[in-house]
N, C-alpha and C positions, 0 to 999 in steps of 0.2 A: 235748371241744374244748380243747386248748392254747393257750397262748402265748410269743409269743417274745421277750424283752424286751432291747432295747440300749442302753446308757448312757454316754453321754462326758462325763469329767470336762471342764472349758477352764478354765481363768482366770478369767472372771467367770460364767459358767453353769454346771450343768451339765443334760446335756438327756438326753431318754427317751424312745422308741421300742418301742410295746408293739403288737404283731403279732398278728391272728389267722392259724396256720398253717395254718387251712383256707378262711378266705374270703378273706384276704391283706387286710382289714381295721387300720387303723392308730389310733392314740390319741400325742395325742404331750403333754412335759407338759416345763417348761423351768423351775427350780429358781436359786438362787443358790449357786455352789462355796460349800466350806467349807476354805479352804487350809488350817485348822491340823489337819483331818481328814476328808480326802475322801469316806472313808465316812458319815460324817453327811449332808454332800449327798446322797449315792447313797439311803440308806434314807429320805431325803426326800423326795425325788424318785418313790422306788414310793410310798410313801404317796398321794402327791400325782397319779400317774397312775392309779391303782387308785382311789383316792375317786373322781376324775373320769369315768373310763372305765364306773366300775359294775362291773369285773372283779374275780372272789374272787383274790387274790395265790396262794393255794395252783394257782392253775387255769395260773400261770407254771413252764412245765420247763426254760428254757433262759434262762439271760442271759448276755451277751454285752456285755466292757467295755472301752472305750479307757481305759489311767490314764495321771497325768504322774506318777503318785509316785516312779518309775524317775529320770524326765527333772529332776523337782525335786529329786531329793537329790544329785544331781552338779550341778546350779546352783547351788544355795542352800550347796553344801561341806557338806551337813548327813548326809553318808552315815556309816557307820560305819568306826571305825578297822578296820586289817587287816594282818596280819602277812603275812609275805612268807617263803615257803623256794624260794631256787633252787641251782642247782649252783654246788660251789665253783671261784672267781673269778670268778662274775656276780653278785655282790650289788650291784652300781651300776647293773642293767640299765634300770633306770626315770631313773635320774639322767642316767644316757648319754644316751637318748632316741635323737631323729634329727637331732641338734645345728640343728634351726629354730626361727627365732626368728618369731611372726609379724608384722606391721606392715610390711610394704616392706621397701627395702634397707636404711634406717637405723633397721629394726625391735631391731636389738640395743640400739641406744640407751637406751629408753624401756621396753623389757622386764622384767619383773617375773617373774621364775619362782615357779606357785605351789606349796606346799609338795606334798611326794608323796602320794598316795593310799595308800600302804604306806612307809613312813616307814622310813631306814635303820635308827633304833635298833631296831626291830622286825622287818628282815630278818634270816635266819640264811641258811647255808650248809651243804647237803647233799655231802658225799662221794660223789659219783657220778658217771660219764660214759655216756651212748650215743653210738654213732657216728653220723658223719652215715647211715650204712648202714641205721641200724636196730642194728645188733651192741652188745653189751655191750661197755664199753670196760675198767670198770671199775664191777662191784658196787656196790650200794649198804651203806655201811659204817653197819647198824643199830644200834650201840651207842654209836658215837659222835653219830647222827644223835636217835635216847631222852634223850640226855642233853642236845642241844642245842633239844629239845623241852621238856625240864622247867625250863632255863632262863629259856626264853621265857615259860613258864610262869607263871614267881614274878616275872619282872617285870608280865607282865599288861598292864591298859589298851587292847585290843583284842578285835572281839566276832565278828569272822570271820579266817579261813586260808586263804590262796593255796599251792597249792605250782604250781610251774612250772622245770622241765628241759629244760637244750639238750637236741636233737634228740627231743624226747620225741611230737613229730607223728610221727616215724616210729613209735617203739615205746616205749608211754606205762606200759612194765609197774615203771618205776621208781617212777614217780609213782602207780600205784595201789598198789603197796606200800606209800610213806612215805603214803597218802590213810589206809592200812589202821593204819599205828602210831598216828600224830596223833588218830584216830577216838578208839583208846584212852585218850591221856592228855587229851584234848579231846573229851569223849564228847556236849556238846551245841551244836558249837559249830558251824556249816555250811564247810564246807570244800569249796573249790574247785579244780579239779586242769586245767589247761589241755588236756593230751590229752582231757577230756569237751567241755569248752567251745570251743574253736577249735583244732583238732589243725591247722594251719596252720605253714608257717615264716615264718620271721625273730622272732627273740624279741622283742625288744621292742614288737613288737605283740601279740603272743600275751600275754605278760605284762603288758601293758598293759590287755585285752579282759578277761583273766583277775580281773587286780584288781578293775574295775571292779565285776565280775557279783559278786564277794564283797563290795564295797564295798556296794553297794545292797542284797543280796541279804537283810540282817536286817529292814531295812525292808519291802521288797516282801513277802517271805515272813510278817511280822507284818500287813500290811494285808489281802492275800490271807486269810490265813487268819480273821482278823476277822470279813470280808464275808461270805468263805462260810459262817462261823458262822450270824451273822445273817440269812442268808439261808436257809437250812435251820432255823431258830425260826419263818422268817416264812412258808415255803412246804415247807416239810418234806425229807426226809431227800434225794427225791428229783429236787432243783432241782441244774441241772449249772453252773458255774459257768466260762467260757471267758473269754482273757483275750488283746486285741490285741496282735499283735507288729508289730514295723515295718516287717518286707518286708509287710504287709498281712492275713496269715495268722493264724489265731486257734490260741490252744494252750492244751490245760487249765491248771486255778487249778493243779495240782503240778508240768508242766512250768513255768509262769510262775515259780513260785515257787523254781525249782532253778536257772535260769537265765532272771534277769532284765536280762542284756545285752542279751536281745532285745529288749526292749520300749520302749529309751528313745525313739524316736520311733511308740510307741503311738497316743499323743493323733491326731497329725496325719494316721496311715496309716487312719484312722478314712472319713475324709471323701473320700477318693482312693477308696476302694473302694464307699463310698456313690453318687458321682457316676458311678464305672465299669459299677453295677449300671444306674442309669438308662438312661445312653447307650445302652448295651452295647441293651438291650432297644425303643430308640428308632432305632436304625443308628447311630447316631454312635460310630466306633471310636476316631478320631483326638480327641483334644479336649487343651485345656488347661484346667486348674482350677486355682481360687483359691479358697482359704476364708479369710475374711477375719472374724478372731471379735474378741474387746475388746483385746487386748491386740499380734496379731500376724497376720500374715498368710503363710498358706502356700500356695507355687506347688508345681505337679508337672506331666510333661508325659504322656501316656497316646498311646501308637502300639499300633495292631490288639489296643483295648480292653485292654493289658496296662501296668502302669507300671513304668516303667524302673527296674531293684532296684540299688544300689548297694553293692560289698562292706563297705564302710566305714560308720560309724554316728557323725557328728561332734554333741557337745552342747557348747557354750560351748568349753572350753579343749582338752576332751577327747576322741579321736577314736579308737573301738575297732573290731577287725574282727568286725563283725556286722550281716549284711545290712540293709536301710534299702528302702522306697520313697525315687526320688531325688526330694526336696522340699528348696527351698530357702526360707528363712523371715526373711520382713523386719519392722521394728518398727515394724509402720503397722496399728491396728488401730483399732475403731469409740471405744476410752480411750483412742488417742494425745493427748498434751498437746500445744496448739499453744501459742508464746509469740515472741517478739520480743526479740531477745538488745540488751542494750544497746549493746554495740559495734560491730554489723553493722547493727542495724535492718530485718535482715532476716527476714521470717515463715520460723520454722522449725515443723515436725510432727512429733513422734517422735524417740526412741524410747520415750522415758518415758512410763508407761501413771497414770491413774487406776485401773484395775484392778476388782475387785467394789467394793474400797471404797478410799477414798472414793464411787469411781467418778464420771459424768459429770453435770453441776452439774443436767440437766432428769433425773434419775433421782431429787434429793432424799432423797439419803445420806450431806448432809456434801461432796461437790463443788463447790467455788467455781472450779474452773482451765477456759478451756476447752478442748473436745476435740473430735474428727470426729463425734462424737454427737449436741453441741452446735452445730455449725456444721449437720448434716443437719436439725437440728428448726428451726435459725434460714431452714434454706432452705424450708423444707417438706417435705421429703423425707423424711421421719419425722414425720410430722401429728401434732400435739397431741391430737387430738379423738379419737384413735382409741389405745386405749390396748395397749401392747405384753403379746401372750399374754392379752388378756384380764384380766392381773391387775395392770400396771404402769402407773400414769399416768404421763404426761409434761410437765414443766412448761416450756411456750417463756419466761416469763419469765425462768426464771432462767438457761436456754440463751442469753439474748439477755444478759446482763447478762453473763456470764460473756465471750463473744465479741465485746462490747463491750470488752473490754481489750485486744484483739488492735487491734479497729478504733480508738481511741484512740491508740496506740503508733504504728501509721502511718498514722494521718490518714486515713482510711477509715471507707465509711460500714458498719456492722454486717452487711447483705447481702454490700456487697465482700470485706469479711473473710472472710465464712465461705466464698463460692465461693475463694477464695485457698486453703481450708486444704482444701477439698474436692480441690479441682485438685495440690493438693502431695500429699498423700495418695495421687492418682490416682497420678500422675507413679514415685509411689515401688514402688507396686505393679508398674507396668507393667515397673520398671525388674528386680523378681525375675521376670517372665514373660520377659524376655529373656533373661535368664541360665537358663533352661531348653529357650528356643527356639534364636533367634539365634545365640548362643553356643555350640551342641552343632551347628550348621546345619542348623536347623529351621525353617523360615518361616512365621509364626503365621496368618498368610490360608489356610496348608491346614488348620488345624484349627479345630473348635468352640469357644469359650471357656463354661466352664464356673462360674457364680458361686456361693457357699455361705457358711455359716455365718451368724452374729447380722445381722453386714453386709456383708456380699458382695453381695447382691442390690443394697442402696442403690447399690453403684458399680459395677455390671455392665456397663449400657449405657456408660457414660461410659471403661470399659476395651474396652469390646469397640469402639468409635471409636479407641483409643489405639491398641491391637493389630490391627484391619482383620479379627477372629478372628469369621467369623460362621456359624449364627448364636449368637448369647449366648443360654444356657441357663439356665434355674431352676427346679433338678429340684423336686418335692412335696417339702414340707419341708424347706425350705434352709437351717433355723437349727438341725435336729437330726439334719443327713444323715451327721451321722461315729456317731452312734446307727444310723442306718439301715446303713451301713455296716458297724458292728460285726453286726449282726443277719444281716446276709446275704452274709458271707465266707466263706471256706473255714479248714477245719481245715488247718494247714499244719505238715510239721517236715522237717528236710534232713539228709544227712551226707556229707561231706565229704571229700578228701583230697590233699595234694601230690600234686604228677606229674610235674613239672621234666622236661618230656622234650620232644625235639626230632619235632612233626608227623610228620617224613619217617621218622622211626626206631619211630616207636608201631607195637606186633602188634595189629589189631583183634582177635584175637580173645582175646587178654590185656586188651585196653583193652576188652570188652564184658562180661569174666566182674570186670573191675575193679568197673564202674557196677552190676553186679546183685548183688556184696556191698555197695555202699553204698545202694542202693535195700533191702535187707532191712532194713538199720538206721536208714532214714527212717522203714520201715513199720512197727520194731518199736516206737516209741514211741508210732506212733498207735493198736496195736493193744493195747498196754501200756493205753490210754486207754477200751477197749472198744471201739472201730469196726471194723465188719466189714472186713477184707479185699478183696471186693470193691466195696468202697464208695472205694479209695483208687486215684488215679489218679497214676503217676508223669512226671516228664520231669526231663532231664539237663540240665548247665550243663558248657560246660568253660572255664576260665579260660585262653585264649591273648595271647600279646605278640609281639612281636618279639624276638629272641635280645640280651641286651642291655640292655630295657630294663627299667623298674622299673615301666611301666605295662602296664595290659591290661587286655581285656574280657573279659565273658560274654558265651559264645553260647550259646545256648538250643536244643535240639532231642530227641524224641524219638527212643524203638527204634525205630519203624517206619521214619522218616527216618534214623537211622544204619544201620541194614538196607539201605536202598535207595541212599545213596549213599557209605557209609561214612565214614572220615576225612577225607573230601576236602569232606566239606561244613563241617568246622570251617573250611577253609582258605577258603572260596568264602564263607562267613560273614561273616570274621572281616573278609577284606580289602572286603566291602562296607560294613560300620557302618567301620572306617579310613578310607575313603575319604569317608563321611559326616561325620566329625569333622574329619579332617586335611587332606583333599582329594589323597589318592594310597595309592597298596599298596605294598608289595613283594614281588617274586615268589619269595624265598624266606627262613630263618631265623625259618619259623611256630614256636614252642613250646608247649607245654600244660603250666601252672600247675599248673593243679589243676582237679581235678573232684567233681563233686558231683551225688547225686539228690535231689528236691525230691518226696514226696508230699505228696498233698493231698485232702480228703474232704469232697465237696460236703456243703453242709446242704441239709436241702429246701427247694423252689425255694416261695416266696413267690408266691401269684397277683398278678397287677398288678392293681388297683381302677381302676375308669373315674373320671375325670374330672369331676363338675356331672351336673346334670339336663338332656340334652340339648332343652327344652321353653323353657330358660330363656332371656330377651334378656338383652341387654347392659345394659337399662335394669334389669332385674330382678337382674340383680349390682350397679348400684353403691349405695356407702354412704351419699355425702356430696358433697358439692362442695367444692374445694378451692380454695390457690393454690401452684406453684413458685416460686422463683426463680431464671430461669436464664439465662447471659449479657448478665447487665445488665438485667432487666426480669423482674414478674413472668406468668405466665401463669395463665389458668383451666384447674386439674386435676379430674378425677374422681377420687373413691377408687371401687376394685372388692374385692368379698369374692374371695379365690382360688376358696376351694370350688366357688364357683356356680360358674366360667367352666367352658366346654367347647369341644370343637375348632370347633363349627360359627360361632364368635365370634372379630371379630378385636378388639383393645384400638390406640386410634388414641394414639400421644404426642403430649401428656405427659400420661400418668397414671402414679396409684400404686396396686398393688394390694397388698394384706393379706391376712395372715395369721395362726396363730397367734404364729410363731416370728419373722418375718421379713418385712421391707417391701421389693419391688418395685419400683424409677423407671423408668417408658420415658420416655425424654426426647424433645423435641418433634424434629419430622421421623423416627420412629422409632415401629415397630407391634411388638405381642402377641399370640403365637396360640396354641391350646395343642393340643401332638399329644398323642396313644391313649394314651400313658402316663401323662399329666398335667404332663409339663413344659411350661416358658411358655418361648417361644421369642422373641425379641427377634432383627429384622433392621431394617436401613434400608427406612424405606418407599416 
């Protein structure tokens, strides 16, 4: 009997997902992060789910991890330095940029450029041209290029290597040349070469992408390799070690570790793929989700149970080309700080987090400030009496005393307050669920809304009234579903390539032996990895725009659909999501970007576990009796255990139901039902 085991770092948690692969049996176990070294959480965290569970840790073959360590070291500026070799006269290619400033139009004002990621005294310049063609233009001149290596050398002070060449996405044979000298007078040092990593044009994104993945790349490859240490001491030689990328797709600990551009929104593709599994297995194709953890809250939007991949991968300042689920991410999380600014007097929420620590003042870890955490214990909506995972008590006094400075400041009574900072919190969340609906013109009543993480569930119902998005979902284990997620994704890797060609002029049958050299180099990595061959399934992307412009999308399609209606369904594609975005087509000046195959290798399919004891009432699930606070008056609530409820049960609002990870509100004039999968389903009653 195996197991399968999932692990997300976040902010203030991190959580665990231990799987039996033949009964589809779960264990779930919620830790506090360790920011100054995530792996300590993580080998905590199996401690702490293995005691619990009763599982020998040797009896786990597979784990499967969201990390931020990628996404923190480009926030925190705490990456490693990195030298820079491009062709000579582009040693300013980073400084150039894209001459935007951001902040509005009097963004240049108030702008602060921060320093470079590869820093000029540490760029050098190679002797070299390719053509745009591909052609040599001009040799790479080795002996001048040896010496401008040992230079660099004896100044030192950097712990990785970029090299990056114009035109090198067409023909990258310069750059694996100088990858091959460097190697030698830099024999340990990880070197990066953009033809591996984004064989893409326009440079300064390339070289941009490029940096990055060097930039992080000492770090991740030191944390990686750490883990999987300790995790082959603790479960032996034969524990496989997979690692979240941010289109959603999981890639072993040595691709992770050779390029970690992938991964910077690891953390959050965690719980999009988690929620997709549920749905997906429940009908719900269409949905929107929200994970909403301590410190942050992430939207995404899921059409015909797939989520919309973004070429682009933007973290704080930094924005590299490497695919991304498109999530967007506001600073409203269950540790946002609420306070009342002296000049405005007006109640603000966010962005600033309590975070694990201090953290939130009813946690009693040193939090006096308060927060949406405090204001849900002040409302009821996180019960005192019922302690979080089993292992955390919750203190309402000092929740109350804490959101007493809010209601002090404006004259409010301590209920008022905290529904204030509940309702702003909403408000803010609702406002990233637009900008994935709305704003792309998507209308959120045609989809599900989907709630997760620590607390996401507390504000479900209260977003899914905001959004009109029903019904609101709360798949099994809402506080550790980017764990579940990671558990039960797909192995994924892609390869890529310009194609700058005009629609009406592509030969399909050069454009079909194109895709099936780059579909061999998807497959060769995952087969580099051990996975059968027939175990990988492919599908194509082709990047088209309009002639002209700087933007474009991905359409997505298969051989058998390119077979059947050939190029013509780019075009029939392309102009239907246009017309979705823009509200019009035009009938001609289709081009094709670039293209790309995408394999992918299912893991084995996890059985679903039923729901409760179908025997059980509604009076034999609840815990407690309660009260809310909600719209100015309190009400009498129930608490209900999750596990007990089963489909044949409806939950009348307002109640709250519990669990390990995560608290439940159906708020009043609002019911809970739970379908075959075990999700709680939340409609108007």
């Amino acid at each position: 009997m195996s197991y399968r085991l999932g692990v997300d770092v976040g902010g203030t948690f991190t959580d665990l997902l231990l799987i039996n692969e033949d009964t589809g049996e779960t264990f779930t176990a919620k830790v506090p992060s360790t920011p100054q070294d995530s792996s300590i959480g993580v080998l905590n965290g199996i401690a702490r789910i293995c005691e619990e569970s009763g599982v020998d840790v040797s009896k786990i073959s597979r784990v499967m991890h969201g990390t931020t360590v990628a996404t923190n070291a480009v926030l925190t500026g705490k990456g490693s330095k990195v030298a820079l070799v491009t062709t000579k006269g582009y040693k300013q290619v980073l400084q150039v940029a894209r001459s935007f400033c951001p902040g509005g139009l009097g963004g240049w004002v108030s702008y602060i450029k921060k320093p470079l990621l590869a820093p000029l005294e540490l760029t050098i310049e190679a002797d070299e041209r390719i053509g745009a063609d591909g052609s040599i233009v001009s040799p790479l001149h080795v002996d001048a290029f040896r010496a401008s290596l040992q230079q660099l050398k004896k100044r030192g002070g950097f712990a990785a290597l970029t090299i990056c060449f114009i035109n090198s996405y067409v023909n990258g044979e310069h750059e694996r040349q100088a990858k091959q000298i460097a190697a030698e007078i830099f024999p340990d040092m990880p070197i990066s070469i953009s033809s591996d990593i984004v064989p893409e044009m326009q440079e300064y994104e390339r070289t941009q992408t490029t940096v990055v993945n060097s930039y992080v790349r000492p770090e991740v490859a030191r944390y990686v390799d750490n883990l999987q240490q300790a995790l082959v001491d603790k479960m032996g030689a034969d524990v496989h070690l997979s690692i979240l990328r941010s289109d959603g797709g999981l890639a072993s600990a040595r691709a992770a570790a050779d390029n970690p551009v992938n991964l910077l929104m690891s953390g959050p593709a965690g719980g999009v793929a988690g929620a997709i599994h549920f749905c997906k297995e429940a009908g719900h194709n269409n949905i929107l989700t929200f994970d909403m953890g301590g410190t942050s809250t992430d939207v995404a939007l899921i059409q015909d149970a797939k989520a919309r991949i973004r070429r682009e991968t933007r973290v704080g300042d930094v924005t590299v080309r490497a695919p991304s689920i498109d999530i967007r991410t506001v600073g409203a999380g269950g540790g946002s700080l609420a306070f009342v600014p002296e000049l405005t007097k007006a109640l603000r929420v966010g962005p600033e987090s309590a975070g694990a620590v201090p953290g939130p003042a009813a946690y009693m870890k040193g939090g006096e400030e308060p927060t949406v955490c405090d204001a849900n214990v002040v409302l009821g909506y996180l019960p005192a009496d019922v302690q979080l995972g089993g292992k955390m008590a919750i203190n309402k006094a000092a929740a109350v005393a804490a959101v007493k400075k809010v209601a002090d400041a404006m004259g409010l009574t301590v209920e008022e307050a905290a529904e204030g900072i509940v309702k702003i919190v909403n408000e803010a969340m609702f406002g990233a669920l637009r900008l994935v609906s709305v704003e792309q013109g998507f209308d959120p009543r045609d989809f599900a809304l989907v709630g997760f993480g620590g607390a996401g569930p507390l504000h479900a119902n209260a977003l899914g009234i905001l959004s009109q998005a029903w019904p609101t979902i709360i798949p099994p284990g809402p506080g550790v579903l980017c764990a579940y997620g990671d558990a039960t994704t797909q192995v994924r890797d892609e390869a890529s390539r310009t194609y700058v060609t005009l629609l009406k002029n592509v030969d399909e049958a050069q454009f079909k032996a194109d895709l099936q050299d780059l579909a061999s180099r998807a497959k060769a990595t995952l087969q580099q990895d051990g996975l059968d061959s027939e175990a990988i399934t492919l599908t194509y992307q082709a990047d088209v725009r309009y002639t002209g412009q700087a933007f474009q999308l991905s359409i997505e399609f298969t051989e058998a659909q390119l077979a059947q209606h050939g190029t013509a369904l780019l075009k029939s594609q392309f102009d239907a999501e246009h017309t979705q975005l823009f509200t019009f087509a035009l009938e001609d000046g289709h081009e094709v970007v670039m293209i790309r195959a995408v394999a992918t290798a299912k893991n084995k399919r996890v059985p679903v576990r039923k729901a409760g004891s179908p025997d059980a009432s509604l009076a034999d699930c609840k815990i407690t009796d309660s009260e809310i606070y909600f719209e100015g008056r309190y009400h009498p609530t129930p608490i209900y255990a999750r596990e007990k409820l089963h489909s044949q049960l409806v939950v009348d609002g307002p109640a709250i139901v519990c669990e390990m990870d995560s608290t439940t509100v159906v708020l009043p004039g609002y019911r809970a039902s739970v379908d075959h999968v075990g999700n709680l389903l939340i409609n108007p009653a």
